[in-house]
Structure formats: C-alpha cells, structure tokens
C-alpha positions in Angstrom: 44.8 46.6 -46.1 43.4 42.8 -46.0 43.6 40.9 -49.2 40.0 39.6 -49.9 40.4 36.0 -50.0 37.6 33.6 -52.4 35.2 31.7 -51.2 36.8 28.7 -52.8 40.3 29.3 -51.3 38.9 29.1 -48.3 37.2 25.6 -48.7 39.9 24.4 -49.9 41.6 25.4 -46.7 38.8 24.1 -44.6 39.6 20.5 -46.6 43.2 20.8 -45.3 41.9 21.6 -41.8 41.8 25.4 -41.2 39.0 25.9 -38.8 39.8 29.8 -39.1 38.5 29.7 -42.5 35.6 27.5 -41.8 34.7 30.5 -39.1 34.7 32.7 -42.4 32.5 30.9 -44.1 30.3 29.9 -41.4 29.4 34.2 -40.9 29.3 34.3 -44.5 27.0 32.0 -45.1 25.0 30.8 -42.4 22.5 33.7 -42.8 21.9 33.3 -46.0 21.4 29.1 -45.5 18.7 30.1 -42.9 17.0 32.6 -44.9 16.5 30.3 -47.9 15.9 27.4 -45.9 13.1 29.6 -43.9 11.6 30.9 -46.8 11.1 27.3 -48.3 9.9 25.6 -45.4 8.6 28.4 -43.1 9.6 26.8 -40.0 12.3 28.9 -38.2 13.2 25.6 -35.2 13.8 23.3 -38.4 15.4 26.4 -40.6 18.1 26.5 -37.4 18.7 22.6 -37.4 18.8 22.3 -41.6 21.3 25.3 -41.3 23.5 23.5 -38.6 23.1 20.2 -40.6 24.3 21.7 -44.4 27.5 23.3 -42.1 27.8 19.7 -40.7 27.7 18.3 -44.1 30.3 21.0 -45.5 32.9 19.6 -42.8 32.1 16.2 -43.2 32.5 16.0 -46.9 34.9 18.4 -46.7 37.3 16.5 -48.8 35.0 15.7 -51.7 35.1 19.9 -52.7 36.5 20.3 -56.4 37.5 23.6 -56.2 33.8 25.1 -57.9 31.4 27.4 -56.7 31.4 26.8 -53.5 28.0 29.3 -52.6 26.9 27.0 -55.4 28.1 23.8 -53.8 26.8 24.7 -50.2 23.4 25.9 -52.2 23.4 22.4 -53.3 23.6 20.8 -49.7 21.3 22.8 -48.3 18.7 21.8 -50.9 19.3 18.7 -50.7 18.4 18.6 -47.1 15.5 20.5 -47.5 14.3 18.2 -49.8 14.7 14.9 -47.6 12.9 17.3 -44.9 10.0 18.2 -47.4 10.2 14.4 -48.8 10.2 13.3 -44.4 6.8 15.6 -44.5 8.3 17.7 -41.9 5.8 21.2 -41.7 6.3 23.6 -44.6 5.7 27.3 -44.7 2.9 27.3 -42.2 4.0 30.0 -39.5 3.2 33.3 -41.5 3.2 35.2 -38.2 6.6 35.9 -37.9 7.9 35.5 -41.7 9.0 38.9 -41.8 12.5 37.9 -42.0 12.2 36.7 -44.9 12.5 39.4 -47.0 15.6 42.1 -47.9 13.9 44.8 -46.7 12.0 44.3 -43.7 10.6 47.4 -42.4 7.6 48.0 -40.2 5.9 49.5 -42.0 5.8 46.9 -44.8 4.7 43.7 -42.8 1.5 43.3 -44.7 3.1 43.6 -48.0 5.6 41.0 -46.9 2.8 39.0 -44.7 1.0 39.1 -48.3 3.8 38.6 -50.4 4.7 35.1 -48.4 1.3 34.4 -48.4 1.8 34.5 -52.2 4.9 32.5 -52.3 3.3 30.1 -50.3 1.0 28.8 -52.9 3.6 28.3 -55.6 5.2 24.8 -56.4 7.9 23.9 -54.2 10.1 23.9 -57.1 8.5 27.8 -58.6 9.5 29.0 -55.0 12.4 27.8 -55.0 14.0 29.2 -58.1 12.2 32.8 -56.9 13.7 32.8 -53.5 17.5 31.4 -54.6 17.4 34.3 -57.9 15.6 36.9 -57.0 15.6 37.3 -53.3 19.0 35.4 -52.5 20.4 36.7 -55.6 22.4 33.3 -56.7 22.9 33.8 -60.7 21.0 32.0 -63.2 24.3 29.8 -64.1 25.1 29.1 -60.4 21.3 27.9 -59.5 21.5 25.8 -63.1 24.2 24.0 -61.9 22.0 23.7 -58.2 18.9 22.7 -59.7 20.8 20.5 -62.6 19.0 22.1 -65.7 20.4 24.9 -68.2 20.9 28.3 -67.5 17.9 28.3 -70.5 15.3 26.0 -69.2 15.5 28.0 -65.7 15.2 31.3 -67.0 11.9 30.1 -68.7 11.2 28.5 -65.0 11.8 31.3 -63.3 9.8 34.1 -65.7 6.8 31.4 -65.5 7.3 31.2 -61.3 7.1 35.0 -61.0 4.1 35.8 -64.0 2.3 33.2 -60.9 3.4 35.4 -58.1 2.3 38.4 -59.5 -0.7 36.6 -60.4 -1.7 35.6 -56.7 -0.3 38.9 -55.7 -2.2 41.4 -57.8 -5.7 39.1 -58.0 -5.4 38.4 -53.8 -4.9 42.4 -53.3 -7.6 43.0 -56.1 -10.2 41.0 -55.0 -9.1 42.8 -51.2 -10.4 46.3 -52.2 -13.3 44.8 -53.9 
C-alpha cells in the first residue's frame, strides 16, 4: 500500500529539485487551474496558456514556497495571472458555446441549465465570480480562499452569500421572465 504523501511535501521536494513530484502535482492540479481559470475568463486558448504559465511560475519561484497551503499558494498564482490578463484586457467569458466544462457535472442533458447558469455567472463582478467558482464549484475552503483573496474568513463569507443571493437572482428572474 502507497503512503499518501501532502501536497506540501511534495513542493517542498519540487524546491530541492524532484521533478517526480512536480509530475504529481502537475496531474493534480492542472485541471483544476484550467477549470477556474476557464470559468473566469471563458476563453479555453488563454485558459491553456495561464495554466502552463502558473505551472511555470510554480518552478520558477519554486524556492520562495514556505511550507503553507500549497492548493492555496498555487490558487494564488493563478489569480494573479488572471488578473494581469483581465488588467491586459485580454477577452473574458465570451465563448458560451462550449462552456460546458465548466461545471462538476456535465451531462447532456443539462447543457441549457449549464449554458444558463454561465450565462448567469457571466454578469457577476469579476470579484463575486470569483469567490463562487473557487468555493462552491472548485470547493477551496473559506479560510484557504481568505488567505487567496487577502480578506477574513468573515468578510468572504458575507462576499460570497451576497455573490450567490445575485446568481440566483439572474438565474431565477432570466428563467422567469423565459416562461413568461
């Protein structure tokens, strides 16, 4: 039986050189840094070159890794580039067509729900879609994505129930005014 090994022990061994545990994390987390990236900018050519550029960061400032989180220090580069994209006024979430990775559970039969639910998404502040995609779809704990976001676990919690009362607001009225 294989001893499950930490996230943080193997960054640490990536900052003494161990590409086999750079592999690890790379299949870890590269999915996940494309997913969030997609969701926030909605452009899956740019989504592939921010997730190749946060893995280029992590080995380049390798050495500067404490020891912390590290899905909340990798979290942290990866917004950070998205932000100097979205500050660069690259395109943002303007390919709905084929957004249906976006979500966990991606059926068929659900692609108007999830068409409609990024459609929703899409009008919410950069920073109200962010905090919904990293908690609730990503699942990165309130603490964790306080520490990203560099605000308390208290202040995002507020954030993040007034993020999704506007989601459900833009879901519900959008699929309302629909049948009527």
């Amino acid at each position: 039986m294989k001893a499950i090994i930490k996230d943080e022990d193997l960054m640490i061994r990536v900052s003494n050189g161990d590409l086999e545990a750079l592999s690890c994390l790379f299949e870890k987390f590269h999915v996940r840094i494309f997913n969030f990236s997609y969701r926030m900018i909605g452009n899956k050519e740019l989504s592939e070159d921010i997730t190749q550029e946060v893995f280029y960061h992590l080995i380049r400032y390798k050495k500067t890794y404490n020891g912390s989180s590290f899905s909340t220090w990798i979290y942290t580069i990866a917004r950070n580039i998205i932000y100097k994209e979205y500050r660069n006024k690259k395109p943002l979430i303007n390919n709905i067509a084929d957004m249906s990775v976006l979500l966990i559970d991606n059926a068929q039969s659900h692609n108007d729900e999830i068409e409609h639910l990024e459609a929703c998404l899409k009008k919410l502040s950069f920073e109200d879609r962010e905090i919904i995609i990293l908690n609730k779809i990503e699942g990165v704990k309130y603490q964790e994505l306080s520490v990203i976001m560099k605000t308390s676990t208290g202040a995002l919690k507020t954030k993040s129930h007034r993020a999704m009362k506007k989601l459900k607001e833009f879901y519900f009225n959008q699929k309302r005014d629909e049948i009527l």
